[in-house]
C-alpha positions in Angstrom: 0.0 0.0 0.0 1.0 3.7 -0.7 0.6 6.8 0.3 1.1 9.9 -0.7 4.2 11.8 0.0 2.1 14.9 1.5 0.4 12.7 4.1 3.7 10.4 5.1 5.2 13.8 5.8 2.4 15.3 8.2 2.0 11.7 9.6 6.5 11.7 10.2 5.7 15.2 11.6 3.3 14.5 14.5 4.8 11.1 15.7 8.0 12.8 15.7 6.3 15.8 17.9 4.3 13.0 20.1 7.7 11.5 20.7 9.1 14.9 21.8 6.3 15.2 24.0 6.9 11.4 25.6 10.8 12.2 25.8 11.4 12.8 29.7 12.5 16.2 30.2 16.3 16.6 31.2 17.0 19.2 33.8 20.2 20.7 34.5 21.6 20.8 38.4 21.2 24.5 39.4 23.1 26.3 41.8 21.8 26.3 45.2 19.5 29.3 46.1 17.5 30.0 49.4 14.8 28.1 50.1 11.1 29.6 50.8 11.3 28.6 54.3 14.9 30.9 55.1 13.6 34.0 53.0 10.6 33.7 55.1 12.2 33.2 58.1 14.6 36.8 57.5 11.5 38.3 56.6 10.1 37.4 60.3 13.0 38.3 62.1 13.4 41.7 60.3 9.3 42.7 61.3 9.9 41.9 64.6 12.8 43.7 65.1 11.0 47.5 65.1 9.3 46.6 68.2 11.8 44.7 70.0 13.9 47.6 70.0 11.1 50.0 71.6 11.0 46.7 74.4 14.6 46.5 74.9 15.1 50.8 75.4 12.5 50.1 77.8 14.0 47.5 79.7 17.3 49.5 80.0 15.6 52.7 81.3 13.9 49.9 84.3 17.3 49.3 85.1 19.0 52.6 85.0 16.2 53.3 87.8 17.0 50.8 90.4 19.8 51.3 92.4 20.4 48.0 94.3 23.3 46.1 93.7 23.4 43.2 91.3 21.1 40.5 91.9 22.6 36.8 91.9 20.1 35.4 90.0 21.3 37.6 87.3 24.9 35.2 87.1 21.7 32.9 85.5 20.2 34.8 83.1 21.9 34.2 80.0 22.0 30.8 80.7 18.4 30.7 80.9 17.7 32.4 78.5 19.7 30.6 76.0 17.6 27.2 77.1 14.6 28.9 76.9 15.7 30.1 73.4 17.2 26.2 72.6 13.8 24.3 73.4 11.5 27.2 71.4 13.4 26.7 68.2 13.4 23.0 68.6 9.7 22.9 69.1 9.3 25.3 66.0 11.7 23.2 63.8 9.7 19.9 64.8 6.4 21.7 64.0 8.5 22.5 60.3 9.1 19.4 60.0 6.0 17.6 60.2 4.3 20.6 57.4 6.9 19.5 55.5 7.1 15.9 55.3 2.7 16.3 55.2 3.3 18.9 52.0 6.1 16.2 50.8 3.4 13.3 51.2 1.0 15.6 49.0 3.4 16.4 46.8 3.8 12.6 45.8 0.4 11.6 45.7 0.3 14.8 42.8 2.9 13.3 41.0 1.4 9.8 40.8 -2.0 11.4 40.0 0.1 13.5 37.1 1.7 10.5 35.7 -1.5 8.4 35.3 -2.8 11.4 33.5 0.2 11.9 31.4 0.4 8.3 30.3 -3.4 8.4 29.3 -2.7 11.5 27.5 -0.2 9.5 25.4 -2.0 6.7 24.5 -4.9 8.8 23.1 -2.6 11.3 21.9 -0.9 8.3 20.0 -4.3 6.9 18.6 -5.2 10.1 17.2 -2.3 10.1 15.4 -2.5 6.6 13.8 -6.2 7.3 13.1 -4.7 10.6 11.5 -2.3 8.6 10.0 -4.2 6.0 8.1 -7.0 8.1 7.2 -5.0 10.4 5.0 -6.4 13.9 6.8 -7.9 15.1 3.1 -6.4 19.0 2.8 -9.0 21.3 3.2 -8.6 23.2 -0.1 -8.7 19.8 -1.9 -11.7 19.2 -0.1 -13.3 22.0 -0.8 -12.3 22.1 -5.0 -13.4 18.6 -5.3 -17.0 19.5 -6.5 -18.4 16.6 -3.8 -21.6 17.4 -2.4 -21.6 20.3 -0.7 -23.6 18.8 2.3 -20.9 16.1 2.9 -18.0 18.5 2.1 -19.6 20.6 5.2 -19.8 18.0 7.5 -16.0 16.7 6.1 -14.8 19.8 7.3 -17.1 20.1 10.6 -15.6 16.9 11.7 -12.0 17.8 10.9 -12.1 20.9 12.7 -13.8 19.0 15.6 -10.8 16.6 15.2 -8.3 19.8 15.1 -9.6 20.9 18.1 -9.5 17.7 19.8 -5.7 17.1 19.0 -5.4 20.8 19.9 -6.8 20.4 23.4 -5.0 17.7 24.2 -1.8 18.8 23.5 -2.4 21.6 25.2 -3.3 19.5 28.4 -0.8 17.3 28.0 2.4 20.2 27.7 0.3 21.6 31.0 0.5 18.7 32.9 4.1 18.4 31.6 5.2 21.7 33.0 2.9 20.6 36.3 5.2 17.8 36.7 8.4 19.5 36.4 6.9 22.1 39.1 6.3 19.6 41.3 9.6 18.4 41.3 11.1 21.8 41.7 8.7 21.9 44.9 9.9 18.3 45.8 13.6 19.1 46.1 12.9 22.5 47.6 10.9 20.6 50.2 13.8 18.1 50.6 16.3 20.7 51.0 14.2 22.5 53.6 14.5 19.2 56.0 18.2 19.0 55.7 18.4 22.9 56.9 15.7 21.7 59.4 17.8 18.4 61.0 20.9 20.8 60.8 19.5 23.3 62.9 18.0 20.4 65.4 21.3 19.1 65.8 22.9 22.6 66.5 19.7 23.4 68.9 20.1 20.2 70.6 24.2 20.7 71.1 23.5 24.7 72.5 20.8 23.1 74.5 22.5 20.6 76.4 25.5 22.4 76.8 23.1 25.7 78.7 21.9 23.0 80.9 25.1 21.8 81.7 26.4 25.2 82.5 22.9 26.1 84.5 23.6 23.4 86.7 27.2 24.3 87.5 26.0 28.0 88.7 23.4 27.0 90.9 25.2 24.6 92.6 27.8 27.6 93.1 24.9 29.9 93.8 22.7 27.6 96.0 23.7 29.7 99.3 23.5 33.1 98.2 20.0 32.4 96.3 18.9 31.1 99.5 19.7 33.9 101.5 18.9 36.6 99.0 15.2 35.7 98.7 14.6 35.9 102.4 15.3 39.3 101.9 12.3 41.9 102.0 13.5 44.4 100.4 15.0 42.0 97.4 11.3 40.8 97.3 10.0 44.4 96.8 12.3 45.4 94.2 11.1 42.7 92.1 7.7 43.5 93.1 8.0 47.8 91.8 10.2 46.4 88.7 7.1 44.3 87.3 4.7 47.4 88.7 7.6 49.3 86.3 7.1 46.9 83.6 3.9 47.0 83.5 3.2 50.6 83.9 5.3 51.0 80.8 4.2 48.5 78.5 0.7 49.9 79.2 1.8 53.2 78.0 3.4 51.6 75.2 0.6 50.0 73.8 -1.4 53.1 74.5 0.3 55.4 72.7 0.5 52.8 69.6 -3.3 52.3 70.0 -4.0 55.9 69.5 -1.4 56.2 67.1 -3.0 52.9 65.0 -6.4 55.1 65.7 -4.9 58.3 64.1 -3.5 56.3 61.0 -6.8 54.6 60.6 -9.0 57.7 60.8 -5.9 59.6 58.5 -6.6 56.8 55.8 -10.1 56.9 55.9 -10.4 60.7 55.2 -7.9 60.2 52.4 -10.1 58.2 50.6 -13.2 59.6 51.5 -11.5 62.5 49.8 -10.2 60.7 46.7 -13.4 58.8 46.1 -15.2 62.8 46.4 -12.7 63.8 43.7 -13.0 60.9 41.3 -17.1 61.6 41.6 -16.4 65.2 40.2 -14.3 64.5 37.1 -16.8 61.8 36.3 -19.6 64.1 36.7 -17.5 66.5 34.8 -16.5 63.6 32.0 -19.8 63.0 31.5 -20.9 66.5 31.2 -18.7 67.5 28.5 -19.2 63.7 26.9 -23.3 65.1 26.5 -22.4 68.5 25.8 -20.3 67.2 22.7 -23.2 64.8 21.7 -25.5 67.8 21.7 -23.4 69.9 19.5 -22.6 66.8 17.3 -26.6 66.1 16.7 -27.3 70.4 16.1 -24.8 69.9 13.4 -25.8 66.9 11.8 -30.0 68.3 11.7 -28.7 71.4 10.3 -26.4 69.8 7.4 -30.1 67.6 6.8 -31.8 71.0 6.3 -29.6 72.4 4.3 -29.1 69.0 2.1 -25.2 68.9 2.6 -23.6 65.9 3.6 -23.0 64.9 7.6 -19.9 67.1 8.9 -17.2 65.2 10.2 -17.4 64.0 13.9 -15.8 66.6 15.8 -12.8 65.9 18.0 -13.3 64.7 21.4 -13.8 66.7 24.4 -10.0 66.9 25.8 -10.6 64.6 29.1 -10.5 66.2 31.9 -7.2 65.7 33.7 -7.6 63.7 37.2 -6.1 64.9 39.7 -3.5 62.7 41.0 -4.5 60.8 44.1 -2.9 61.0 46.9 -0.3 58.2 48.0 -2.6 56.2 51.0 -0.2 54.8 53.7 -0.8 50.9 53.7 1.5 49.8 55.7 1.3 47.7 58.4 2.8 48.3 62.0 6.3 46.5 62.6 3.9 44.2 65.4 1.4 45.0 66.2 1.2 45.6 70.0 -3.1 46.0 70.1 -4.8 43.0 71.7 -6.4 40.0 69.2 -9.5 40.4 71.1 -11.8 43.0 71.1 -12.1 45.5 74.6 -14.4 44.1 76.8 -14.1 40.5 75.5 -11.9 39.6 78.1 -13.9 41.0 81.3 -17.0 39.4 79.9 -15.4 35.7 80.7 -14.8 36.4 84.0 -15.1 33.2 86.5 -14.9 31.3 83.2 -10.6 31.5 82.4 -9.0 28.4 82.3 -6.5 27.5 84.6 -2.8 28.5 83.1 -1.3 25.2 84.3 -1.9 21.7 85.9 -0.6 21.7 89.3 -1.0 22.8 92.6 -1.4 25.6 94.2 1.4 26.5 96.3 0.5 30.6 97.4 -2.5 32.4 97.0 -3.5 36.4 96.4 -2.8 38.4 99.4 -0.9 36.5 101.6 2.5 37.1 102.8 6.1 36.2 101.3 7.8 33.9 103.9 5.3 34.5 106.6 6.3 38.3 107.3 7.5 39.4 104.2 5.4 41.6 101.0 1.8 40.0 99.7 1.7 38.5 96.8 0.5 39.8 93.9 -0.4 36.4 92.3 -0.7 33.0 92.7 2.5 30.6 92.8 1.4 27.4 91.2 3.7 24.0 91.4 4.3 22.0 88.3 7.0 19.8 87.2 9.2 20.8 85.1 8.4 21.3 81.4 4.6 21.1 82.0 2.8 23.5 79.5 1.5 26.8 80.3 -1.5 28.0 78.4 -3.4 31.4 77.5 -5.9 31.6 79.8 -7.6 34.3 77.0 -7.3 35.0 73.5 -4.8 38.0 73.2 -1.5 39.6 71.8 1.9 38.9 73.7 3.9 41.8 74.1 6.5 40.8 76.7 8.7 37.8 76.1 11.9 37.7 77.6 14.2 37.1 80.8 13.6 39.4 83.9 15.3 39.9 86.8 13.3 38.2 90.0 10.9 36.4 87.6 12.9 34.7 85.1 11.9 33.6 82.0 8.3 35.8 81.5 5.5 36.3 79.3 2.9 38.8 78.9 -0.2 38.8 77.4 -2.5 41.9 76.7 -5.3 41.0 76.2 -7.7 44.9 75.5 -9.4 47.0 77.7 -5.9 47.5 79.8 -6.2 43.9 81.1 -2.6 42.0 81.6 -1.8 38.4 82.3 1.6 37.6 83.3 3.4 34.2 83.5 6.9 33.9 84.9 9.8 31.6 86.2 8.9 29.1 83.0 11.4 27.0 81.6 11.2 27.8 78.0 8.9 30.9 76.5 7.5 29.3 73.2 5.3 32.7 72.2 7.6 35.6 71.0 7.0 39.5 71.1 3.9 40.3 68.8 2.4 36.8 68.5 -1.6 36.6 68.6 -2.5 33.5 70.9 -6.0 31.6 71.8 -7.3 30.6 74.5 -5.6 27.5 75.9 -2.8 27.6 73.3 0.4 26.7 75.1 2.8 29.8 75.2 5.6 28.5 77.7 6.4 25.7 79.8 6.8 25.5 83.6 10.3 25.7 85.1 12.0 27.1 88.1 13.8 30.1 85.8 15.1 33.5 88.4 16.6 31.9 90.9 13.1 30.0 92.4 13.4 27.2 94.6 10.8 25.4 93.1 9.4 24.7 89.5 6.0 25.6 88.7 4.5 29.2 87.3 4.0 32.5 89.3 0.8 33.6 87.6 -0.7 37.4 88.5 -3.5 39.3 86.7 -3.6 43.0 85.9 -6.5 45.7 85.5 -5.3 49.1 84.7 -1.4 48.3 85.8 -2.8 46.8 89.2 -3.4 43.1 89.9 -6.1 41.7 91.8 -7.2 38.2 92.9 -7.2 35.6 89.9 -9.2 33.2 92.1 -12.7 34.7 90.7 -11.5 34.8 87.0 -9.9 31.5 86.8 -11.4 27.8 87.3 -8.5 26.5 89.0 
């Protein structure tokens, strides 16, 4: 059997481009870049900067106020601070972890699901091609100069171009899917690359970890005595007692000021573009004004040409638009963190008697009663826990202190609106930072014995207006 030299060309043509498209595609190794995880990681770090500064200045002018000599708990700060630091970034790197290997897991199932498609695509991709092949494909023009009926020469053509567009379609799919593939695998190997950064910063967080706990243990064994003695001492006791009152005096301001500030920006914005959206109504009006003045004159001319029986004038130019005014530049930016609650004001004093407890334990000291049997009330409620137990939000709300302080350790604040304050201190490890929105019950820290406290559990207060009162009628302990 032969055929004719036109159609074993186009046949030669399309097998040859339905190989192409069957070939496996050959990438070339490319140089290693950063990963989506560490750009997004920078870009954290870098927000949270602005407000940490603001938090730190603070801090330093707290200190430059007190005039007692060096507390020995201090010796343990760093240290402390540097295992609260370890077991954060381990619990964040396990949490990275596990979204990765899940998106990796998803990523595989797409491929499988892609290559079924793709090897479907094939085979009717190839059949179309043999049917194409064997059936000559008639040209078009030789259809159409053939002097056939032209009923069957109509549907001919109908049913090639319905054939055209088949092949077309598929092909189409089949390069998309294509591309999809090699996607994929670009997100597979980004994915795999992310786990070995992942596992090397475990191993490093595990080695920095075990060496602070190491050298935490060797100070207070050296310390034991003197932290003994120095928190029998009243006055010690009170210090620590005005430097929180400091704390929290400031951080109230602090959030005040960026409140208002926030409030000043948002009512700024909104004028702005009640203003532009004012403006762009007047040039419209004023667009459309001159759009039916010009019609008007346009139609006078035309019925006066008519009368006189001359031909239509041309159209006359268009009204020159009226220039906008250029809007004004609207500040969108967002605050460095955000300081304001994540709860709206009055949300919190509405659950009143209804706060979950902060921690499972027991309670060790209670609201009011006195430090060491003659010594300053406290302020709070001592609650004993072992060691690493989690410490939870007792409301939804915005942390805005995270960080080592002197007579407290490692502590956390949470604001959580209408100048309400909860505050968690001597944990173990703080895993919320500055400028993180938490819910209720999510864990932000975990117990420890952090400041130079004899035992490990959480000293929890409650704050109204920079004063703390009894948590016992909030709280279901």
């Amino acid at each position: 059997m032969r055929f004719p030299k036109k159609k074993l060309a186009s046949g030669v043509f399309l097998c040859a481009l339905a190989l192409g498209l069957a070939a496996p595609v050959v990438t070339t190794a490319a140089p290693a870049k950063p990963t989506e995880r560490s750009r997004q990681k920078a870009a954290a770090e870098a927000k949270r900067a602005g407000i940490q500064q603001k938090l730190t200045a603070l801090k330093k002018e707290i200190s430059r106020t007190e005039s007692e000599k060096e507390d020995v708990a201090d010796t343990l700060a760093e240290s402390e601070e540097a295992i609260s630091n370890a077991n954060r970034a381990l619990r964040d790197l396990a949490q990275e972890q596990l979204d990765t290997n899940l998106r990796l897991q998803d990523l595989g199932s797409e491929q499988e699901r892609l290559a079924l498609t793709i090897i479907s695509q094939k085979k009717q991709l190839s059949a179309l091609l043999r049917e194409h092949y064997v059936a000559g494909n008639e040209d078009r023009i030789k259809l159409l100069l053939s002097g056939d009926n032209p009923n069957r020469i109509n549907r001919d053509l109908q049913m090639m171009a319905y054939v055209s567009q088949a092949q077309a379609k598929l092909l189409a799919s089949l390069n998309a899917n294509l591309a999809q593939v090699e996607e994929n695998r670009a997100k597979v190997e980004n994915a795999k690359v992310e786990l070995e950064e992942i596992a090397g910063e475990q191993r490093d967080q595990k080695a920095v970890l075990e060496k602070e706990k190491l050298r935490r243990a060797a100070l207070l064994n050296d310390l034991s005595s003197k932290l003994v003695t120095q928190r029998k001492q009243v006055d010690s006791l009170q210090r620590d007692e005005q430097r929180m009152s400091g704390l929290v005096d400031q951080l109230t301001r602090l959030i005040r000021e960026q409140a208002e500030a926030e409030r000043k920006r948002q009512e700024a914005l909104a004028a702005a573009r009640a203003k532009a959206a004012a403006q762009a109504a007047a040039e419209e009006k004023a667009r459309a004004l001159a759009r039916a003045a010009a019609k008007a004159e346009r139609d006078r001319l035309a019925k006066e040409a008519a009368k006189a029986g001359k031909p239509p004038p041309k159209p006359l130019p268009e009204e020159p638009r009226v220039a906008e005014t250029p809007k004004p530049a609207l500040e969108e930016r967002t605050p460095d963190i955000s300081l304001a609650p994540a709860a709206p004001k009055g949300a919190f004093a509405a659950m009143r008697g209804r706060l979950s407890a902060p921690v499972s334990g027991t309670i060790a000291a209670r609201f009011g009663a006195k430090r060491g049997g003659d010594g300053p009330s406290w302020k709070g409620m001592f609650i004993k826990a072992p060691e690493g137990t989690e410490v939870r939000a007792v409301a939804v709300g915005r942390v805005v202190h995270s960080g080592w302080m002197r007579g407290f350790g490692n502590l956390i604040i949470i604001d959580h609106g209408g100048d309400y304050l909860s505050i968690y201190a001597n944990n173990q490890t703080l895993l919320k930072r500055l400028g993180d929105a938490v819910r209720a019950g999510e864990p932000i820290a975990s117990a420890g014995n952090t400041g130079g406290n004899e035992e490990s559990g959480l000293y929890f207060e409650l704050r109204h207006l920079g004063k703390a009162f009894d948590p016992a009628s909030w709280v279901k302990f």
